[in-house]
N, C-alpha and C positions, 0 to 999 in steps of 0.2 A: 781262289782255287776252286774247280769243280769238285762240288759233292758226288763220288758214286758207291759210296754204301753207308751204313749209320742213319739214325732217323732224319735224315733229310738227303733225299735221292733225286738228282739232274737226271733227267732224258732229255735229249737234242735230237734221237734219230730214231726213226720208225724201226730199225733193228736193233735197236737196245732196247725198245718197246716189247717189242715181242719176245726178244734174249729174256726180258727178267721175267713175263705172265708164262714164259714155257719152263723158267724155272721152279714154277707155283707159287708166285702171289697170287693173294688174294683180298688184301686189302692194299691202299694206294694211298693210305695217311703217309704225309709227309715226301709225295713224288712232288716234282717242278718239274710238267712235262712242257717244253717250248717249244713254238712251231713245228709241230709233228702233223701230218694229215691222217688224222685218225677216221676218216670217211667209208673205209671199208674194217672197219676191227667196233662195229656195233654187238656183234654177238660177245667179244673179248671185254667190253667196256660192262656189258651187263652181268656180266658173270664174277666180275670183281665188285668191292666196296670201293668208291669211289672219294667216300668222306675224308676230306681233312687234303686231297691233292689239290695244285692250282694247277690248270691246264692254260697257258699262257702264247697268245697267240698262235693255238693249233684250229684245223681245220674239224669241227665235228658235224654230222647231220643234227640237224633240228633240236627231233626227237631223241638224241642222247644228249644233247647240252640242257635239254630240261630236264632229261632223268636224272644225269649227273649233279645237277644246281639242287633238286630235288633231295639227293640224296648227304648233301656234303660238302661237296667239291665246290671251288671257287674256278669260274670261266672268267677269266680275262682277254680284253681283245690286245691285238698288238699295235701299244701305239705309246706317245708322251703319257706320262703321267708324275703331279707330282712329289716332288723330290726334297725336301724340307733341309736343306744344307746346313740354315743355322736356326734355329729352332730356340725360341724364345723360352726359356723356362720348362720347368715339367709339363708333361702331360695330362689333361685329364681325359676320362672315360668319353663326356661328352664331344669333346673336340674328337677324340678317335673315332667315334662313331656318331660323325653327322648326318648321315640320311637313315632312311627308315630299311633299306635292303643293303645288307653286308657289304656287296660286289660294287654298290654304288660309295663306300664311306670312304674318310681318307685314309683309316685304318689300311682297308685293302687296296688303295691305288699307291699306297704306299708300299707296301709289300710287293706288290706284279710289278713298281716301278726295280726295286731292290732287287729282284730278279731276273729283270729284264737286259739289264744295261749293267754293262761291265767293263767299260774302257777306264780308262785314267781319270777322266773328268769325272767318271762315278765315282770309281773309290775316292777319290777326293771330297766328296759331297757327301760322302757315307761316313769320313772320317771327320769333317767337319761338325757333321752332325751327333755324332757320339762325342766329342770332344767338350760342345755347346752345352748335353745333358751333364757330363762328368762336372762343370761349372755348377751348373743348375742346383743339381743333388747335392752337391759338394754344399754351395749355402744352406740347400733347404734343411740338412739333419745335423747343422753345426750345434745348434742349444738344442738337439733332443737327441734322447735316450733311446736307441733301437733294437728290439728285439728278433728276431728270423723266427720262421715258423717255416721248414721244409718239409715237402709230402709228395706222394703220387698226385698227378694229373686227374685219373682215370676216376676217382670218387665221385660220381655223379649227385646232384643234388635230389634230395629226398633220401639217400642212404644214412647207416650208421654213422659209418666213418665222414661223413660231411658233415654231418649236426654233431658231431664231435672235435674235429676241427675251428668250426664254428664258436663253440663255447669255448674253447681254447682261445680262440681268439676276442671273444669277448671278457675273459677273465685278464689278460693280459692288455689288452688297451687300458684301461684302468689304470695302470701304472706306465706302459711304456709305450712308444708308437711301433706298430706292429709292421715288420718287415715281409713281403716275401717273394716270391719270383714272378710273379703277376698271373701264372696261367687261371684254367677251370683248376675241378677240384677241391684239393686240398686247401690250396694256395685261395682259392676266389673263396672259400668257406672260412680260413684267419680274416680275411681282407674283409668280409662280411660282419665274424663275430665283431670286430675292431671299431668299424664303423660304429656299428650299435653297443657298443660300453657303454656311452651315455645313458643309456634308455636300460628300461628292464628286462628279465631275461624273460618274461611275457610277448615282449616287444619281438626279442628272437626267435622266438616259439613260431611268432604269427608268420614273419619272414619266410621264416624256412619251409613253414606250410606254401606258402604261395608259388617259393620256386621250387620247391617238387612236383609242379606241376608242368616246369617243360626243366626236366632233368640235364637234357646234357645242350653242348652248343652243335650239336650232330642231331639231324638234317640243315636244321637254319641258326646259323648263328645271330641274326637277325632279331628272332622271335625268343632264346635265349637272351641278348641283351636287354629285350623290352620286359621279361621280365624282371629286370633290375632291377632296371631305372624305377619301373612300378614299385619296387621297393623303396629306394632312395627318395622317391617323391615324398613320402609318408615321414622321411626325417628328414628336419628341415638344417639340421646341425652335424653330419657325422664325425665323426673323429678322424682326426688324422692318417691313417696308415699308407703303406708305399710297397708298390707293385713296381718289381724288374724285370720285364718279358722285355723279349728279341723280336725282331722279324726274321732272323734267322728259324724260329719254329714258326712259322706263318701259320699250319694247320693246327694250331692251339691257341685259337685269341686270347686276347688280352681281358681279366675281368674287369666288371665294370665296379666294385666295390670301391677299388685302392682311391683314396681321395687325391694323391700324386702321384705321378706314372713316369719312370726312368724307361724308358723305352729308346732299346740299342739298336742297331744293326748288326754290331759282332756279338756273337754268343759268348765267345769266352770273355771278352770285356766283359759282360754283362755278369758272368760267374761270379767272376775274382769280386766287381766292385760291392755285390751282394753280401759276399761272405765278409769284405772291409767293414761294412757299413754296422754291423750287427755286434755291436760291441758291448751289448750287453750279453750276448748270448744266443743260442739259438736249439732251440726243440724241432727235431728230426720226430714226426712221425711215420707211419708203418709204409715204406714205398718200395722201388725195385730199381734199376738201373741206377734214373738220375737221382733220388735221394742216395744212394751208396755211395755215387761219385762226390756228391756234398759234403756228405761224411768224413770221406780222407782229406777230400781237398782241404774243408778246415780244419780236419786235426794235423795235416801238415803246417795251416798256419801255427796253430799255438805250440807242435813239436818244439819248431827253431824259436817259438817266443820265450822273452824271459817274463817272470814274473808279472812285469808291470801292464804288460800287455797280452795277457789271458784273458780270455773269455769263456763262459761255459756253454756246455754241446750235451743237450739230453734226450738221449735216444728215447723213446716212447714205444711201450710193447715189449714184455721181456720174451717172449715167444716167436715174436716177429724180429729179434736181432740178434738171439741166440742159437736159432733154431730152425724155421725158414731161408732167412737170410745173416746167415750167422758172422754178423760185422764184428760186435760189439767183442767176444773174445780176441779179434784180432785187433784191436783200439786197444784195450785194457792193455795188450802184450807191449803195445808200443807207446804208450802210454808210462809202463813201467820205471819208475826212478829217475822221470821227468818232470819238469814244474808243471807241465799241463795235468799230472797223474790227480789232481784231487779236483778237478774242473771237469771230467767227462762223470756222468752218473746215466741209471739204466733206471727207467721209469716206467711202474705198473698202470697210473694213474694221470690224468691230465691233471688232474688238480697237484698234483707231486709235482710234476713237470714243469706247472707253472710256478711253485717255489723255489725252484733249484735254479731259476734264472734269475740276472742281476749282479 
């Protein structure tokens, strides 16, 4: 089905182009603009943020396909690309990003292939290919113990909120293999602490100093994973943990932390089998949309669960759930005189957070 509203937006025609920039965007994270001839809309293209769109087989001048690459956006030409049908085992980091420029790796010719092609032999090839991971994953986390770690995207590295997630996630690889949706962020800041458990929390210090130095994966995602892997080079052992990104959000790469990488084509596949997986539990820190929707959607799991198959959900932030985004009153209500009612708890502290799981 075409996307036309919600974070990921189809344009096919030069007049839904210009219908949505005269509506007043101004940022184009998460458009899939195709074969559009954007040749004369230079002054439209600069006057927006371009970060985070692929422009997939559209006509542009020169000088805006390097501003736009420049700024964010992924330019694709229109053509084969491939298409991974049955996909051998997890994913690693490496494998998604094999050359040194984003728009060249299979990361992304996978993605402009996912959006390009849309007849029957695709979906077929799409479903084949999620089917292959659902195998994969299914073995990889049968003898381990997994914990979720849900958050905003938007935490850039070098902030609070990242070297916080981080220790979060190094305090809990220790005991459990650290689940979480694969993006930047939150999610690439557990998937970091996680790796480094082994090592001291020296070791994480020094980390996180080096990727605060290219904070987000906006303008080059490229030069964001090299600082990774710069990381990763320096442990020669990480730990286990598991990143669940889509190419359904194509404008949010995948981090390069998670040592295995369940990587879908359907989003909501990719939801549900996250929240399955997380059976030990799962820590919600302070986010907005999609951590809220995380929130119901597992507390509808454990609603209808009985007993045996509880897990715990510990909101993080009492300020940020009560008050901000005031979920947790509305948990607790439904919650009420249910077996899930002694499994959900509200957390001041990561270090509280990380006890309340298991």
């Amino acid at each position: 089905m075409k996307h036309t509203r919600g974070r990921v937006v189809e344009v096919e025609t030069l007049a839904d182009f210009d219908r949505r920039l005269a509506a007043g965007v101004r940022a184009l994270a998460g458009w899939h603009v195709h074969g559009v001839d954007l040749r004369d809309r230079s002054e439209q293209l600069r006057a927006v943020d371009p970060g985070g769109a692929l422009f997939l087989g559209c006509l542009l001048l020169v000088e805006d396909e390097v501003v736009a690459r420049a700024r964010g956006a992924v330019v694709a030409a229109d053509g084969p690309a491939r298409a991974p049908a049955t996909h051998e085992g997890l994913y690693t980091a490496r494998e998604l990003y094999d050359t040194p420029a984003y728009a060249d790796s299979s990361d992304a010719r996978i993605y402009a292939w996912s959006q390009q092609t849309r007849d029957r032999d695709a979906s077929l090839a799409r479903a084949l290919h999620d089917h292959a991971v659902d195998v994969a994953l299914e073995a990889w986390v049968a003898d381990r113990s997994l914990v979720g770690v849900m958050g905003g995207h938007a935490s850039p590295r070098g902030s609070a909120d990242y070297a916080a997630a981080a220790r979060l996630g190094h305090t809990l690889g220790s005991s459990y293999v650290v689940a979480t949706g694969g993006g930047p962020g939150a999610m690439e800041a557990a998937n970091l602490g996680a790796a480094l458990s082994g090592h001291s929390p020296g070791t994480l210090d020094e980390a996180l100093d080096r990727l605060g130095r290219v904070p987000s994966y906006r303008p080059d995602i490229g030069a964001w994973v090299t600082a990774a892997f710069e990381v990763l080079d320096k442990v020669p052992h990480p730990v286990d943990s598991l990143g669940v990104p889509t190419w359904h959000y194509g404008h949010e790469p995948t981090n390069p932390f998670a040592t295995a990488i369940a990587k879908y084509f359907r989003n909501a596949t990719r939801e549900a089998i996250l929240l399955e997986v997380c059976r030990a539990g799962i820590v919600f820190l302070p986010g907005a949309g999609g951590t809220v929707q995380e929130i119901f959607q597992d507390a509808c799991e454990n609603y209808y669960a009985d007993e045996s198959s509880l897990a715990p959900m510990v909101l993080v932030g009492r300020e940020h759930w009560t008050e901000t985004l005031p979920a947790w009153p509305l948990l607790t209500s439904l919650a009420r005189g249910r077996p899930m009612e002694g499994m959900i708890h509200l957390a001041d502290s990561l270090e509280e957070a990380a006890a309340l799981v298991g």
